[in-house]
N, C-alpha and C positions, 0 to 999 in steps of 0.2 A: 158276666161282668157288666155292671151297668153304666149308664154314661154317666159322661162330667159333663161340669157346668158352660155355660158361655163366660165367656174372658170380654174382656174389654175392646177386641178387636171386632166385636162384631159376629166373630162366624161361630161356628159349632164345633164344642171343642167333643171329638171322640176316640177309640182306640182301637188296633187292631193286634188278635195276637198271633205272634209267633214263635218259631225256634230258636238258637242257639245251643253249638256244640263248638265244646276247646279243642284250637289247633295248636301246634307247639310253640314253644315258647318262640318268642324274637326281641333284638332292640333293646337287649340287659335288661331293665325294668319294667317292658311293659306284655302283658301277658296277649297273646295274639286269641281269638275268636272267630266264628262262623256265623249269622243268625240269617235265619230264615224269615224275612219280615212283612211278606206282603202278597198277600193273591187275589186274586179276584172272585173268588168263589161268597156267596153266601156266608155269613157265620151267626153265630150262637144267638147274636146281641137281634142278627135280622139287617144288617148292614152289608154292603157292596161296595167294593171302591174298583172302580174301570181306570184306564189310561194309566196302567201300570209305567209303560216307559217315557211317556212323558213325564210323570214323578219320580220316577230312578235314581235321577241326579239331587234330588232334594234333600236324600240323606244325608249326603256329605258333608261334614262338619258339625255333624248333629251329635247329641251327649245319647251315651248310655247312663243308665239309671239302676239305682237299687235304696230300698230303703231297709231298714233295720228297726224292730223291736225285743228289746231286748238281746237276748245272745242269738235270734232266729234271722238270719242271713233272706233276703229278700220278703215281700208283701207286695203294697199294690200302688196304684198311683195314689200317693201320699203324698197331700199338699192342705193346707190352709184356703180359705177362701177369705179375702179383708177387703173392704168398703173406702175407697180412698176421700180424701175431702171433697171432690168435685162429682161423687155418687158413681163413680167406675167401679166395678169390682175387679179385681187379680189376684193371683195365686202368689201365696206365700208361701215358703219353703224352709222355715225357720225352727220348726216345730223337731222338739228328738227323734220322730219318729218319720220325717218327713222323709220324702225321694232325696236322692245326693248324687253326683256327678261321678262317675268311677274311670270311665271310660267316653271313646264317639269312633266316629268312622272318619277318618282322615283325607280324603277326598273323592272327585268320581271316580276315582280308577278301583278305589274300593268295593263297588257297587258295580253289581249286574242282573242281570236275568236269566233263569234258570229253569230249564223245565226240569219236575220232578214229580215223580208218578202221575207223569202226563196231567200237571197243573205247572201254571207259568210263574213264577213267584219273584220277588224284589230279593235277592241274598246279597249280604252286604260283607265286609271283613271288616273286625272293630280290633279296638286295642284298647283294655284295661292295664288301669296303672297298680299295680301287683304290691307297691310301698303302703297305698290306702287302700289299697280294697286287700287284703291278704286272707280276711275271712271268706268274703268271696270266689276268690281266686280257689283255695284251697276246696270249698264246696265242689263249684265246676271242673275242678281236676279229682274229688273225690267223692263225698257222698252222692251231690244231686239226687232228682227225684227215681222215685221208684224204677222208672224208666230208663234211669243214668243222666237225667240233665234236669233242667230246671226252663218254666216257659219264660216266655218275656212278650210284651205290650207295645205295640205302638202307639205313642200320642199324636193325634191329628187337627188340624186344624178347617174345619170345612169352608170351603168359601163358595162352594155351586154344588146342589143337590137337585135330584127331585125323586118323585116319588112310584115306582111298578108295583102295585097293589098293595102290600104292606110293608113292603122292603122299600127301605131309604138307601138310596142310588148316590155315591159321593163321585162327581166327575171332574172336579176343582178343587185340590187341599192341600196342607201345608203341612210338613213334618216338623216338629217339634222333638220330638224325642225317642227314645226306648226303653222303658222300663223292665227288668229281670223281675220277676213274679216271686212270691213265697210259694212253698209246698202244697195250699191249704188254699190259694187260687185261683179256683179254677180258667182256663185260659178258654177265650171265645170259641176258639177253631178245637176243632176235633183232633184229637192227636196230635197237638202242637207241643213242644216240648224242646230242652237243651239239649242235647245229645255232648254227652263229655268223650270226647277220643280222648282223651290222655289223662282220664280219670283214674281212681284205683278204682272202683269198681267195686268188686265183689267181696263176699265176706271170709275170704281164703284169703286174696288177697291184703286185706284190711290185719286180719290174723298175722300171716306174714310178715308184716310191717311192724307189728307189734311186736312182732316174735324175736328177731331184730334189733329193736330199740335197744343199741346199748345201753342208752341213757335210763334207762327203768330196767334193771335188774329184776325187779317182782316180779314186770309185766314176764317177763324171758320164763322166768319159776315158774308163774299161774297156768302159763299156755305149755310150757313141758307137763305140768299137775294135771290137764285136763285131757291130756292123750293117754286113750285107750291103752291095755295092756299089751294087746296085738299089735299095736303098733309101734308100741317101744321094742319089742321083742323082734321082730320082723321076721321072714328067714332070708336064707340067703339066696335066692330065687326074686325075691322082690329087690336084695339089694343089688344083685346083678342088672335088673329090670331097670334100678333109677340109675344107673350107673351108664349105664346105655341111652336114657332120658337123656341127661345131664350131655352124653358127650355132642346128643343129635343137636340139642336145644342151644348148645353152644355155638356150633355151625351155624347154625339159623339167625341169630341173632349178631352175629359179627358185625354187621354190614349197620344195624339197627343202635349198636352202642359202639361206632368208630370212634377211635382216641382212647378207647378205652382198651384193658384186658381182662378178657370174660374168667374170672374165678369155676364161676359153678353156676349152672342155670336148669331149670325144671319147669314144670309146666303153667308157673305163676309166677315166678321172681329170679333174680337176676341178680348172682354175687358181682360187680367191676373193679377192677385195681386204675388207679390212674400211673399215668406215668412218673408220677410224684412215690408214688409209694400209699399214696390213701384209699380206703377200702369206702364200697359204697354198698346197697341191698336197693335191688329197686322190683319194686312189682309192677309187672304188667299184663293186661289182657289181649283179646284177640278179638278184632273186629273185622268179619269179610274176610278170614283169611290173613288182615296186616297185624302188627307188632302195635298194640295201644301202651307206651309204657305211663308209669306212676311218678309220684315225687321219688326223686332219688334223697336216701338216707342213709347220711353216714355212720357208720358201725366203727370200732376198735375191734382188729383182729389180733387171735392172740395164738399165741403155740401151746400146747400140751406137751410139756416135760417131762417121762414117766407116767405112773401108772397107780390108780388107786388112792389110797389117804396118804402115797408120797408123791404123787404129783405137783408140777410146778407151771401154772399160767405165768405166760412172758407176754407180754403185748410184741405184737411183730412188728414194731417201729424198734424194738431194742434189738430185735435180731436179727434185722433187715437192715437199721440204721446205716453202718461203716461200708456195707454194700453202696445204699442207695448214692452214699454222698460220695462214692467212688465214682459210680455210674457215673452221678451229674456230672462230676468235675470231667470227666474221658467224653463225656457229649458237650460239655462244653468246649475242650480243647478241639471236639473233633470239628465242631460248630465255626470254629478259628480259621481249622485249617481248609474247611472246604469253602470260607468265606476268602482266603492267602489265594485259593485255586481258582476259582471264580477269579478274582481279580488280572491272577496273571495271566491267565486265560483271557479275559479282555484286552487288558494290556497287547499282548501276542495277536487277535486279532485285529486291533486299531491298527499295529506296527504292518500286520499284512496286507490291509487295505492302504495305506498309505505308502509302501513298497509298488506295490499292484497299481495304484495311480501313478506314480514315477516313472516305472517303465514303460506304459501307455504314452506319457506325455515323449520321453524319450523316442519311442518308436514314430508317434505322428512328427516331433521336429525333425528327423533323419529320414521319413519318406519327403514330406516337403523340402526339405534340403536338397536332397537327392534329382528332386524332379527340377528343381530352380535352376540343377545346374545345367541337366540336360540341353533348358530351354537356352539357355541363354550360351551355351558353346555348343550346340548343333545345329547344322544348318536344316531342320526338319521342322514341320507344323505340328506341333503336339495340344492336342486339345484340353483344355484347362483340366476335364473330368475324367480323366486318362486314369488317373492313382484315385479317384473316390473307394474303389473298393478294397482297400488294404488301409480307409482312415476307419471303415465303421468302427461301433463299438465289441463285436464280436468278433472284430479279427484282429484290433489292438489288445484283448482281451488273451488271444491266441499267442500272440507276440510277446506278450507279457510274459506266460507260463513258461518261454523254451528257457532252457539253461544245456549248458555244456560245461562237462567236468565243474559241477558248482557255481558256474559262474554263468549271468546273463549273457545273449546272445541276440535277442530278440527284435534290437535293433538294425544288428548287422543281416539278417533274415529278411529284413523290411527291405533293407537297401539294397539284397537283390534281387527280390519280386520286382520292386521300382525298377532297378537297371535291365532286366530282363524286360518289361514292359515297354522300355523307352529305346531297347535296343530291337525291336522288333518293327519300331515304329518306322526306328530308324534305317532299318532292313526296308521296309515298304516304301520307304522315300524314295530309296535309291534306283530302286527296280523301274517305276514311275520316269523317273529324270534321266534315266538310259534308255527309256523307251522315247521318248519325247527327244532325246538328243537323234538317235535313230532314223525316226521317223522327217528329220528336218535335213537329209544327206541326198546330196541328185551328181547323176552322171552325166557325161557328154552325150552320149547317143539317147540318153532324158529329156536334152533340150531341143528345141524348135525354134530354130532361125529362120524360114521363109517368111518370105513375105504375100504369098498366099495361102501359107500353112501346107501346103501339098509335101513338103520335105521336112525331115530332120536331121539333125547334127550325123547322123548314123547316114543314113544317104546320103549325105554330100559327101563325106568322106569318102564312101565306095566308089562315087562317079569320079572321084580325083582320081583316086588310084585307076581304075581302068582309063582313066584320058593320059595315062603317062603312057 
């Protein structure tokens, strides 16, 4: 690829190429992508670009690119070059064949760094708009190059270089864009290319799809005309064989087309019913092992009535019809009733938690009650913190749950922990105040009347008596 020109900013406008492969879809209209856009390694042109992560972030907000000749779905950096009146030159993009905006990468979360085959590369996630680019879109999920995808370009903007022998060294520059390449060329880096995961791919598959097409009857004729006789013929040994295909390939793929009901599946394509009743044919390949599938297209499925030149096609919307609009109506009523259940089910639990706080509040005003009264008609010291442990929330919680014979109790439960706790206390008081009364009691023969101490109430008594 050779370079472009200088722009009018001064620096050096050049490109770098890389990959892109399609991820599935997202976001109803916009088609989701991968591209691989940036290494450091050497390339084709003889160019380097260093300081991958401090340019990382410069993607973000940047356009994807593609230009169109005629009915050929991408080319190159295709732009105009015009002379403004003050002798500036700029790129013009006006031109039928010019580059056009499709897609960009929507910010830095988009964009990271990646090692792959042990090289460190700039991969970005972009999103193409799928209403204008539908040519494209359908390329990248289908034909692409040889390879299965299609290269793309980076356009750069230089602002620091210099120069290791003959290679120009970019250590300062500005991302402008990404251009999706034509078939025809060739991209700077070796082995750079789209890779389409969700391509159809191969020529079995592409067959398939045709084969399929309700909408073209012929195509359906031309590709039963072009199978072998052995293969019309088969025996029954091959059909037990796809039969067996079919039920394995069906397992397989459950998990890969959720929402849907797998009809028939083989080793390329994929019968799906929807829950509507609508029939789909989708081809897919196999990538590493995973599930690549294709555009999904819709088919008219039909019944065979009878046999031979009396046979009768029914489309199976006439045969299924009075079924399906049964279904709906019974998934709709059912839709009703378990939205009636849900509800009263909320209902019933508001009602429980608001039961569940009443009896709590009940149970805390009847300990407090309880303990107030103690204080205030017992003659004991009861300490404020006495009943803390029957206000927690797990034990008002406990109180809450008793019932007897249906009916709550949980208060009355409360009131005699309290009175048990307050009557114990009032046990300990007592005990205390009879010791204390006790302890303050004295006898005659206790006391000491001399007036040198030498005698007590007890010896003067005895010396009376002996002096009678």
């Amino acid at each position: 690829m050779g370079r472009l020109k200088t722009v009018n900013t001064g620096g050096k406008l050049a490109s770098f190429s890389g990959s892109l492969r399609v991820l599935s879809e997202s976001e109803g209209m916009l088609q989701k992508v991968e591209v691989m856009l940036l290494n450091s390694d050497v390339n084709r042109n003889n160019w380097q670009y260093l300081n991958l992560a401090e340019h990382r972030h410069l993607f973000a907000d940047t356009p994807l690119l593609v230009a169109y000749k005629g009915k050929q779905v991408g080319d190159g950096h295709n732009f105009d070059e015009v002379r403004n009146p003050d002798g500036t030159v700029t790129a013009s993009f006006m031109s039928a064949t010019a580059e056009r905006v499709v897609g960009w990468f929507k910010s830095e979360s988009d964009i990271r760094l990646e090692t792959i085959d042990n090289k460190e590369w700039i991969v970005g996630t972009g999103y193409i708009w799928k209403w204008y680019a539908q040519e494209l879109v359908a390329k990248l999920r289908g034909q692409g190059r040889e390879n299965g995808g299609m290269a793309v370009s980076i356009e750069t903007l230089i602002d620091e270089m210099h120069m290791d022998g003959d290679t120009e060294v970019y250590t300062k520059y500005q991302i402008l864009g990404t251009t999706i390449l034509g078939d025809d060329v060739a991209p700077a880096v070796v082995d750079a290319g789209i890779r389409a995961l969700s391509a159809i791919g191969t020529a079995e598959i592409r067959k398939m799809t045709l084969r399929v097409a309700s909408a073209n009857p012929q195509s359906l004729a031309d590709s039963e005309n072009n199978r072998g006789e052995d293969d019309k013929s088969g025996s029954d040994d091959k059909r037990k064989g796809k039969m067996l295909m079919n039920s394995i390939r069906k397992k397989e793929l459950s998990e890969q087309f959720s929402g849907y009901r797998i009809i028939s599946a083989d080793e390329n394509s994929v019968t799906l019913c929807s829950a509507e009743g609508d029939f789909y044919r989708v081809p897919y390949d196999m990538d590493n092992g995973k599930v690549v599938p294709g555009a999904k297209v819709s088919v008219n499925a039909v019944v065979v009535i009878g046999e031979g030149e009396t046979s009768v096609s029914v489309p199976m919307a006439d045969v299924r019809g009075e079924d399906l609009q049964e279904i709906k109506d019974l998934k709709e009523k059912l839709n009703a009733a378990e939205k009636g259940r849900d509800s009263a089910l909320k209902t019933l639990e508001d009602m429980r938690k608001a039961e569940t706080e009443r009896r709590k509040e009940a149970c805390r005003n009847a300990i407090e009650n309880c303990f107030n009264e103690f204080k205030e008609s017992c003659d004991a010291d009861f300490d404020e913190k006495l009943c803390e442990e029957f206000l927690t929330d797990e034990k008002l919680c406990e109180y809450a749950e008793m019932e007897k014979d249906g009916k709550f109790c949980g208060d009355a439960a409360a009131v005699r922990d309290v009175s048990a706790k307050c009557a114990k206390v009032m046990k300990d008081a007592a005990k205390e105040k009879k010791a204390r009364e006790n302890a303050k009691k004295t006898y005659a023969f206790d006391r000491n009347d001399g007036e040198d101490g030498a005698s007590d109430g007890f010896n003067k008594m005895i010396q009376s008596i002996m002096a009678d």
